[in-house]
Each structure stands twice: as C-alpha cells, then as structure tokens.
N, C-alpha and C positions, 0 to 999 in steps of 0.2 A: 267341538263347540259348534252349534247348530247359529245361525243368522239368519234373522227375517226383519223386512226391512220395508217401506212403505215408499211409493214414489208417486209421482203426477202427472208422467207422462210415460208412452209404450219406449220413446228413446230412453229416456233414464232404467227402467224395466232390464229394455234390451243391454245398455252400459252393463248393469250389474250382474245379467246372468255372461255377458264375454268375458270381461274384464275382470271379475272378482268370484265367479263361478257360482254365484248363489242361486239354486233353482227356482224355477219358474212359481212353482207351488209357496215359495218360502218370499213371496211378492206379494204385496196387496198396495192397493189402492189408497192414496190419503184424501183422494176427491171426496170422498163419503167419509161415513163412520163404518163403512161395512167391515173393515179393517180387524176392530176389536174383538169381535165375535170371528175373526180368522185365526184371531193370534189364540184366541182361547180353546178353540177346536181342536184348533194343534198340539195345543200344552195339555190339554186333555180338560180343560180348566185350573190348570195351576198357573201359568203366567211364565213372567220369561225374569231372568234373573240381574238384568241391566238393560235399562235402556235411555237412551240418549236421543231426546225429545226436541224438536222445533216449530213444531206446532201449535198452535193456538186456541184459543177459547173451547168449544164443545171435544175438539177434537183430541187438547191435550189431559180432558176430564177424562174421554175415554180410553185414551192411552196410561192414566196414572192408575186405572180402574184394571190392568193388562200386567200391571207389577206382582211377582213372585214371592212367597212369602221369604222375610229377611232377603228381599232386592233392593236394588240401586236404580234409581230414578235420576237421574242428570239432564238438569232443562238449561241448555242453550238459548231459547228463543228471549226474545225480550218484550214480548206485546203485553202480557200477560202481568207482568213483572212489574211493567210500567202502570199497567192498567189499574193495577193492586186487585186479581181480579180472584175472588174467596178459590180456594182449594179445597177438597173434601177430605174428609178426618178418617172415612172406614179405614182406606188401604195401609193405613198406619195400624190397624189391629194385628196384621200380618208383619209389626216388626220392621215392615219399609224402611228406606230411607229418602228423602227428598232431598238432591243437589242444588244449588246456585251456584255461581260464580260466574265472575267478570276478569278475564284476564288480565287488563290493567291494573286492576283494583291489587290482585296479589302482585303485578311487577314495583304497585309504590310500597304497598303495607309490610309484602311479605319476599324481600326482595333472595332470601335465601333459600326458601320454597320455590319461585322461577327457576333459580340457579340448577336447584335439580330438576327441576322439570326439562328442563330447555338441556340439558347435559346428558339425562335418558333419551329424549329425543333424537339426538345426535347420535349416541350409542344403537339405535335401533336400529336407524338409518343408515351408516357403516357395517352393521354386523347385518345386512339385511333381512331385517327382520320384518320391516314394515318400508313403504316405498310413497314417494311424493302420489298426491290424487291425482288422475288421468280423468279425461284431457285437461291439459293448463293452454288458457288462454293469455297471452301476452298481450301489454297494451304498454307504449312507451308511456315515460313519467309526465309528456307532456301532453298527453290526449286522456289523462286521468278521468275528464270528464265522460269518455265512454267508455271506459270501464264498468264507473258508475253505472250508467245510464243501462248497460249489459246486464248487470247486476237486478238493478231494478225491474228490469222487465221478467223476472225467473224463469227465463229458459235456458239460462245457458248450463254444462254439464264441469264436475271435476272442479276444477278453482281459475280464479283471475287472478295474474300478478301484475306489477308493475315492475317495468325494467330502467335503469338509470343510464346514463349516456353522458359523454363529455358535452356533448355537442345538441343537447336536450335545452331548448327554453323553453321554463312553465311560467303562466301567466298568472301573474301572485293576484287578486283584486284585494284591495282594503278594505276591512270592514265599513260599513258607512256608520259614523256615529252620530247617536242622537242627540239633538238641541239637548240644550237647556230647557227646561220648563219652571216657568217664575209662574209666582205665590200670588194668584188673584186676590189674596188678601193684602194683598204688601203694597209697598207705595213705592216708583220706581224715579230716582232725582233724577231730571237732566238740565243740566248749568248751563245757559248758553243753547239752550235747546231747541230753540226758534229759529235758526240756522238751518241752511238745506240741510247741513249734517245732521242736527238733531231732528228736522220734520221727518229725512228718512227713517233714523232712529227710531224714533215713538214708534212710528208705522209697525215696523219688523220688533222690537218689544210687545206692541197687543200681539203681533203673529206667534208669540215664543209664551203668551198667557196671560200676562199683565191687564191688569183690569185698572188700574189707577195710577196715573200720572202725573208729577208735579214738573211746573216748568219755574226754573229761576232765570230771569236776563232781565238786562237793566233798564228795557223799554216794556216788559212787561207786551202784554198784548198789541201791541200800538198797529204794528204794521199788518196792512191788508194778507198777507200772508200767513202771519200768526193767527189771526181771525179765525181764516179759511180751515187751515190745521184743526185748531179748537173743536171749531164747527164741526168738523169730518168727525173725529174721536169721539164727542159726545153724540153723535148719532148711532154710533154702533157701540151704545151705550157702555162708553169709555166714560170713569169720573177723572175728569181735569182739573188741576188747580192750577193758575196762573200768576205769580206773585214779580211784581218789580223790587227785583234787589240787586245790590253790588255785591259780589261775593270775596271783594276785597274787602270789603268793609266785617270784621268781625260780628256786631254789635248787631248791624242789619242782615248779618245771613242768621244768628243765631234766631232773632224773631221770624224769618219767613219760615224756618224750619220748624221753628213752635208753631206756627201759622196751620203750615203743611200736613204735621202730626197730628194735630186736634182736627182738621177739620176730613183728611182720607183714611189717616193711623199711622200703623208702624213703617218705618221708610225700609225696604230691604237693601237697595244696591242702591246706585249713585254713576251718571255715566258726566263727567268732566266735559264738556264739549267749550269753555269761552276762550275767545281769543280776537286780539286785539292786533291789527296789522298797521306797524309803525314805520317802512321801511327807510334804510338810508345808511350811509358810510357811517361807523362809527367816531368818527372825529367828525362829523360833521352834525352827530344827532344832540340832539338836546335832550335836556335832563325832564321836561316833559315827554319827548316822545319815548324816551328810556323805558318811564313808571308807567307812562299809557298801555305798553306793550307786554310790559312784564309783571303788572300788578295783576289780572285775572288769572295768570296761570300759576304765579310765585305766591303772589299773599291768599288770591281765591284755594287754591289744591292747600295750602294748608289751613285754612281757615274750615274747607271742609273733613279735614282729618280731625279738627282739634272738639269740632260742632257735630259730626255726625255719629251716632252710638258703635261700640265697637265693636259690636257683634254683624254688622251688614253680610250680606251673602259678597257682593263684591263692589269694587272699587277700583272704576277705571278711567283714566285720565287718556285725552286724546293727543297730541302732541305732533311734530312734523322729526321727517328725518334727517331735519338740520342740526337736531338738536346732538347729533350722533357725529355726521361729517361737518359740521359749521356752515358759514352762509357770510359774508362779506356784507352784502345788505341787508340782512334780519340780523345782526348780533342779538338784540334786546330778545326777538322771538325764540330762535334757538336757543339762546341762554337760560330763556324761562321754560323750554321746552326740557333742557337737560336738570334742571331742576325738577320737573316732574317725574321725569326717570327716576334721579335720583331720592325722591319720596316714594318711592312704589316701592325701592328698597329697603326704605328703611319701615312701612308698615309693616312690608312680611318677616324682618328679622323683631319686629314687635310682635310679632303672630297675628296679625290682622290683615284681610285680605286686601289686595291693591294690584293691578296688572296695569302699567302703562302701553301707548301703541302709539307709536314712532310712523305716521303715515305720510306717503309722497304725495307724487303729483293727483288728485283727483279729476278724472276724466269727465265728469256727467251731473255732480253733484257736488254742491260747496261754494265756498268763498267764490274760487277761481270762476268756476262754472255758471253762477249766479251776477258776477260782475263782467265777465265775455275775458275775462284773463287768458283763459286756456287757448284763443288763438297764437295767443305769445307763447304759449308751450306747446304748441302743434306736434312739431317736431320731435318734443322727448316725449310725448306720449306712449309711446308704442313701447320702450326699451324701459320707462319708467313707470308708467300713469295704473291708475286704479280703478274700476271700472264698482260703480254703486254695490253690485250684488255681490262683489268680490271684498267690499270695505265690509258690508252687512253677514258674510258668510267670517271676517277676522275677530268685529266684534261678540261673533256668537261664539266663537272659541274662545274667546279672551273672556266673556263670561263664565264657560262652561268650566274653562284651568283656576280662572278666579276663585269660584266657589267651592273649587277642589284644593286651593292653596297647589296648583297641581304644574309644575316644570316653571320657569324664567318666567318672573315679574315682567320682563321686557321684550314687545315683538316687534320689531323694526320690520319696513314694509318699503319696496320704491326704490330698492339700491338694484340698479342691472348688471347683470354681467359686463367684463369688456367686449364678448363676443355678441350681444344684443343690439349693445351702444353701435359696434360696427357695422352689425347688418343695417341699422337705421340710416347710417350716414351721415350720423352727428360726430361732432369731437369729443374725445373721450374726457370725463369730467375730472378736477383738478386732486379727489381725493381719493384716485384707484393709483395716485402716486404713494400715498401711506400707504407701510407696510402692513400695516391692520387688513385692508382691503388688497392684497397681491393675491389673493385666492380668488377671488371675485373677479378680479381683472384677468387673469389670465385664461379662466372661464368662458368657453367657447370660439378662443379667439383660432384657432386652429380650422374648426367649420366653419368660419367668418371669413375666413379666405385670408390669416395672417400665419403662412405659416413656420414662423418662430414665436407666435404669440407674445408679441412684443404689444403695449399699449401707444398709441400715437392717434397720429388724424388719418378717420375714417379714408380707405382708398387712397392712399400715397405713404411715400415713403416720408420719415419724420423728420422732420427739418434739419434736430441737430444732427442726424445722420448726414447730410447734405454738410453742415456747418464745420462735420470731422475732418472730409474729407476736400473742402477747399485749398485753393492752390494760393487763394490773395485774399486778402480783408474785404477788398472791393465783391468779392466772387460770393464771401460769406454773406453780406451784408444782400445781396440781391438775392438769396436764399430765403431770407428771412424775411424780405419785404414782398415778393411773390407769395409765400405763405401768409402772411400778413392778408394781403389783399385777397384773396381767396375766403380766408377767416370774414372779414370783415365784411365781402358780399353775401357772407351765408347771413349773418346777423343783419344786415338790413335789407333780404332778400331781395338783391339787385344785383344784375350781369356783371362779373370782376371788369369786366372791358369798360363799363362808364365811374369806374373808381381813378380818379385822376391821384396818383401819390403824389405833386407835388402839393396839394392841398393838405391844412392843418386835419388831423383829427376831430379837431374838436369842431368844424364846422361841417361835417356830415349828420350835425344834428346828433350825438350820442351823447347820453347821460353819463353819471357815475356807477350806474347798475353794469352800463353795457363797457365803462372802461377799468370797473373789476376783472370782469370776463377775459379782458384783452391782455390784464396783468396776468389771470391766472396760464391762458394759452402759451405767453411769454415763456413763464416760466417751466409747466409742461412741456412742448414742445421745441423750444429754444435752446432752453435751459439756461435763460437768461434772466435777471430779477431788471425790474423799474417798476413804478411808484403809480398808481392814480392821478399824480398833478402830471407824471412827465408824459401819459397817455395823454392828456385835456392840456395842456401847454402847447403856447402857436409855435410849431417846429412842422416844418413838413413830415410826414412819413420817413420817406425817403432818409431823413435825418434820424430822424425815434430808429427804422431799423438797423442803420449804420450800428446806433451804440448799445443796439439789443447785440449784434453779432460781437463788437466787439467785448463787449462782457460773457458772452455765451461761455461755458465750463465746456461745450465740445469744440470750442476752436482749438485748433492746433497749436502747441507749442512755441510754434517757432513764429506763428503769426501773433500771439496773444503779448511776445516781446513787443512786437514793432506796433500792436495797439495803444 
C-alpha cells in the first residue's frame, strides 16, 4: 500500500519520512495547490483510492477532484461543513464516495457502532498493529488552557493530551448569564416605587429595556425626589405614569391599573416595593400601628394578585429577612413580610409567576440609608449589609427565574455566617441558636479563630461556659455581670470602665429595642430567660445579673439547689 500525504511544514516532512518511512517523493506541499497535480502525476491520472482530508475551501476542491474511481473521501475538517460551502458533483461520476462524521454524534446516536469501533482500536493496539501518534505532547488537566492555545497556533507535531492528577486544580469559570431583556412595549408596575429602592429600580429596568413605567404610591409625585426621578426618565425618553393610590384599597388599585393600561398598554411584570415602618414590642403596639404596617404588604400583594392579568412575565414582591428569622420590634413587618412569601407560593402552585426576596440590611440605598439609620447598623454591615449593585444584580435574577417559572419562588439575602459574624466583632445573633440555621452558624467559624466552632460572643469565651464551671453563686453571678457590661458598652458605644453596675438599666437611657437585644443575649449567651420589664425595672445590674446566673441552665447542680 503506497502513502502520500501532504504537510506544511519541512519538520512535519522530516516527522513523516523518520518516523513512518514515507518517502520524500510521496510528500507534497499543502501550502499551495500544487499538491493535486502531484498526486495525479503519480497515479498516472487515476487518483488515490482513500483519502482522509483536513483541508479547506479551494484546497479540499482540489483534493475531492484527486479521488480514485469507486474511492473513499473521508472529510475530517469542519470549516467547510460549517460554512455549508457547495461541493462539486463530477467526482461522483467515478462512483466516489463522500464521508462525514462527528464522533460524538455516533457515541449518542449510535452507541453500539462506537462499541466496535473503540474495541477494534484496542485489538490493534495490543496485537500491535497500529501505535499511538508520535510525538505526544503532555499538558497537565490544569494548564488545559495551553494546550489550547499549542493547538491553535498549528505548529505543533503528533498529538496533545491531557493528563489527570490527584493533586491537579482546574479553574472552573461560570458561564456569565444574560440579563433579562423586557418588552419595550410592556408597561413595568412598581408599587411603592418612589422609594430609594424603587428610584434605583426604574433606573436598572430602562438598563434591562423597559420603555414605560407606571409608578403606584400613595403620595403620588409629591416629593421633590419623585419629581426629579420623573424628570430624568422622561428625558431619556422613558413614558412615565404617576398615579396616587393605596394599594390596600381594592377598588382604588383596581382603577389606577385601568388608569395605567389605557393610557401605556399591556402591564408585563409588577415589582412589590411598599412598605410601611411601625416599629415596637408587640404588647405594646396598637392595633393602628399593627394595619399601618401590615396593610401594604398583606392586603396590597394580594390585591395585586387578585387585579393584575394572569399571564405577567413576572411577579416580585420585596420583603425583609425577618420575615424568615422574626424581629421582636417589627412583629407587624415581618409577619407581613412572611405573608408575602408565603403568596409567592401559592401563585406558582397556581402556575403563575411570583418570586419573593427576603432582603437585609441595605448599605447605600433605602429606608435606612435615606433616613441616616444605617449609622445604627454600622457594625453589622460588613457580616450582613447589601450593597445597591448587589440588591440590582438579585432583582435581575429574580426576574430572569421569574419569567422562567425557573428554581425557589423564595431568595432570602443578609443571613451571615457565624464565622463572618466573628471576624466582625459583633455578637453572634439570637437565631443561629435554631436548628434551621446550625449550618450557617457553624460556617467559617474554624478560620474565624473558634476552633471548636462553637457559636458565642465574638473573642472570648462564652459566658455560660464560665457559668458551668463556677465554684459559688456569687462567682457565677460576676460572670455574667462582666459579660453583661461588655455587651452593654458595645451597644452604646462607651468604655465598659464608665458603666457603673450599681445604676438601674433603665437609666442608661435604653429603649425597648435595645432591651430586646439584652433578653435575647441573656438567653444566648447565659442561657438564662428574663422578660423586657425585668431588663427596664429599677433593680441595679448587679441585681438583674445575680438572677440571670441563677436561673442559667449551665449552672452547676449542686449550686442551682442552693439557688
């Protein structure tokens, strides 16, 4: 059997007259076409009887134009394939035949056909009949990239593999996936919209294609801010509608939304933004501030399920993530929040679309941000907080799964690990004690420098550890009250040394927000229960921690008798 064979460079040449013995004469050039009229000189003009092509455009015309009458043409290359680029009809008068194939293609279609193939292979390979290509260039699995890159440059000789390793990391990248792209015909709701959250909103909606926006809130345009907004949108020829409605009220969201429809069109999606901040202990709030708080998100989210068409692209409600772990001062907020959740559920088990978003602290933008709040959460910033581009990168997902009906109606956002919490230097919060969140908690606390990864207060050992291991009541009780006063100069950020313990609690000037906090630490840390009133009741310190210790679950035995 005679071989002639075509290369593109004098090393490849040289490879194939050492290595595979084909003479120098039986070599041509694929630089040119001068090739064709080689092979045919040869063959006297008859052709060669297989040949196994990689070449492209002119070159593999005049390589199909080189086939033997009743030969086999087998095209490898794939430019052409792709290109769809015509083939010529003579060489088929001689009975030819013209190959394709894609080796994947037969390992899904024709998986019994591989089997022999790949089983002759082996047979060849053992009976040495045939021998791996020479030279093989190795590249481990983790440098894949130049492989490639070897590859692409077409010089190199024989084949590339890649070799696998215990001790190999590859560096996976994630596809980047693309936004959402919304319906410049569509009309996009946002409730509550006038809000930093919703001005952000709008903004990154025209970024994502939105050409028409409808704003519902219950001041309608009023404030100098709303204006401004307006103002900007409609310059960069945004249509805006601006309607004053309650969207607790049935009756008047069902008009602004005929409103809305007649005067931009069809509404595609709806983003939930209202909410009403009531805070206070729930034994002490009123049955006003209850429906204050909880009507835009309770009666508004369903008013708009019941008013808006049921075909929307999506449906997303904004919510906090108290509504998950609770909130001693927001009951009213988080309980309306957990009702939005739980409506997200029940539109998708209706087959219509709804994605809620459970979001923490916001950093830069919002309520907090807008009212100087966020100096009072300084501190959980870091382990908690949300920074704008980061809330605007959730709601583009939350639309994007929306409108695909696509994984969890619900994305909760703002829960930190324990190991976060501890780098920060805050105390660990009261509901990484539920076992729901023991994954969460135990989560970094090992690089946080706990290492039993135990939950407690940042950099020290935890009180009731101290409270296990006491010797007297007396010994417990001054465990608890050093921890105490520690606690209680972080929270009104002043040196523990001007905290006098014989003075009441309650005249350090603290509210019931901050003697929440003090019950919930109590009880985390402690492992002691007491009440709100016994925190803000005139008892010295000194007194409160006595019968935090001796209630504690880790006192000792033998001291909890004599308590």
């Amino acid at each position: 059997m005679e071989v002639v064979a075509t290369v593109s460079s004098e090393t490849k040449r040289k490879l194939l007259q050492d290595e595979y013995g084909v003479p120098d004469d039986h070599i041509f050039n694929s630089q040119d076409l001068s090739f064709a009229k080689g092979v045919k000189r040869m063959t006297n003009g008859r052709g060669v009887d297989v040949v196994l092509n990689s070449l492209a455009g002119e070159a593999l015309r005049q390589t199909w134009h080189c086939i033997a009458p009743f030969g086999y043409f087998v095209e490898i290359g794939l430019r052409d394939i792709i290109n769809n680029t015509g083939l010529d009809m003579r060489p088929f008068m001689k009975d030819a035949t013209f190959f394709f194939f894609i080796l994947t293609h037969l390992e899904n279609d024709r998986p019994d056909i591989m089997s022999t193939i790949v089983q002759g292979a082996f047979h060849y390979l053992r009976q040495g009949i045939t021998r791996p290509a020479t030279p093989t260039v190795s590249f481990p699995i983790s440098d894949a990239e130049g492989a490639f890159r070897l590859m692409q440059a077409g010089k190199h000789l024989g084949k590339i593999t890649l070799t696998w390793g215990d001790d190999e990391i590859v560096r996976i990248v994630q596809p980047r996936m693309s936004g959402p792209h919304l319906d410049p015909e569509g009309v996009y709701l946002l409730v509550g919209g006038l809000g930093g959250l919703g001005r952000s909103l709008s903004s990154h909606l025209v970024r994502l294609g939105a050409r028409r926006l409808c704003f519902l809130s219950r001041f309608g345009s009023a404030s100098a801010k709303a204006k401004d907004l307006t103002q900007s949108l409609e310059q960069h020829g945004i249509l805006v509608h601006v309607q004053a409605c309650d969207v607790s009220d049935e009756s008047s969201l069902a008009a602004a939304i005929d409103c809305c429809s007649r005067e931009l069109g069809k509404i595609r999606g709806v983003l939930q933004c209202a909410m009403v901040l009531r805070d206070g202990l729930f034994v002490n709030m009123t049955h006003q501030q209850w429906t204050e708080s909880t009507k835009p998100k309770v009666h508004g989210s369903w008013n708009l399920h019941r008013s808006l068409p049921d075909d929307l692209d999506f449906f997303i409600t904004l919510g906090s993530f108290t509504a998950t772990i609770g909130h001693r001062g927001q009951s009213n907020y988080a309980s309306a929040g957990a009702y939005q959740d739980a409506l997200a559920y029940h539109r998708r088990c209706c087959g219509r679309h709804a994605t809620t978003i459970d979001l923490g602290i916001m950093r830069d933008v919002g309520v907090l941000a807008e009212t100087g709040m966020t100096d009072s959460f300084r501190e959980w910033e870091k382990p908690y907080g949300i920074r704008e581009s980061e809330f605007l990168a959730i709601v583009e997902t939350a639309i994007d799964w929306d409108t695909r009906n696509f994984r969890h109606p619900q994305i909760l956002t703002g829960l930190a690990t324990g190991g976060s919490v501890r780098s920060a230097g805050i105390t660990m919060p009261y509901y990484m004690e539920d076992a729901r969140f023991s994954v969460l908690a135990s989560t970094g606390m090992r690089e946080a420098g706990d290492g039993d990864g135990n939950v407690g207060s940042a950099g020290a050992v935890p009180v009731h550890s101290l409270i296990s291991e006491a010797k007297f009541l007396e010994d417990a009780a001054r465990f608890v009250l050093d921890a105490l006063v520690q606690q209680l100069a972080k929270m009104l950020q002043t040196p523990a040394s001007e905290i006098d313990t014989n003075r009441f609690l309650n005249s350090f000037g603290i509210d019931s927000l901050v003697a929440i906090e003090i019950v919930n630490w109590a009880m985390r840390e402690a492992k002691s229960t007491t009440t709100v009133f016994d925190v803000l009741a005139g008892v010295p310190m000194t007194t409160l921690c006595a019968r935090l210790a001796a209630k504690s679950k880790a006192l000792p035995a033998a001291l909890t008798c004599t308590a």
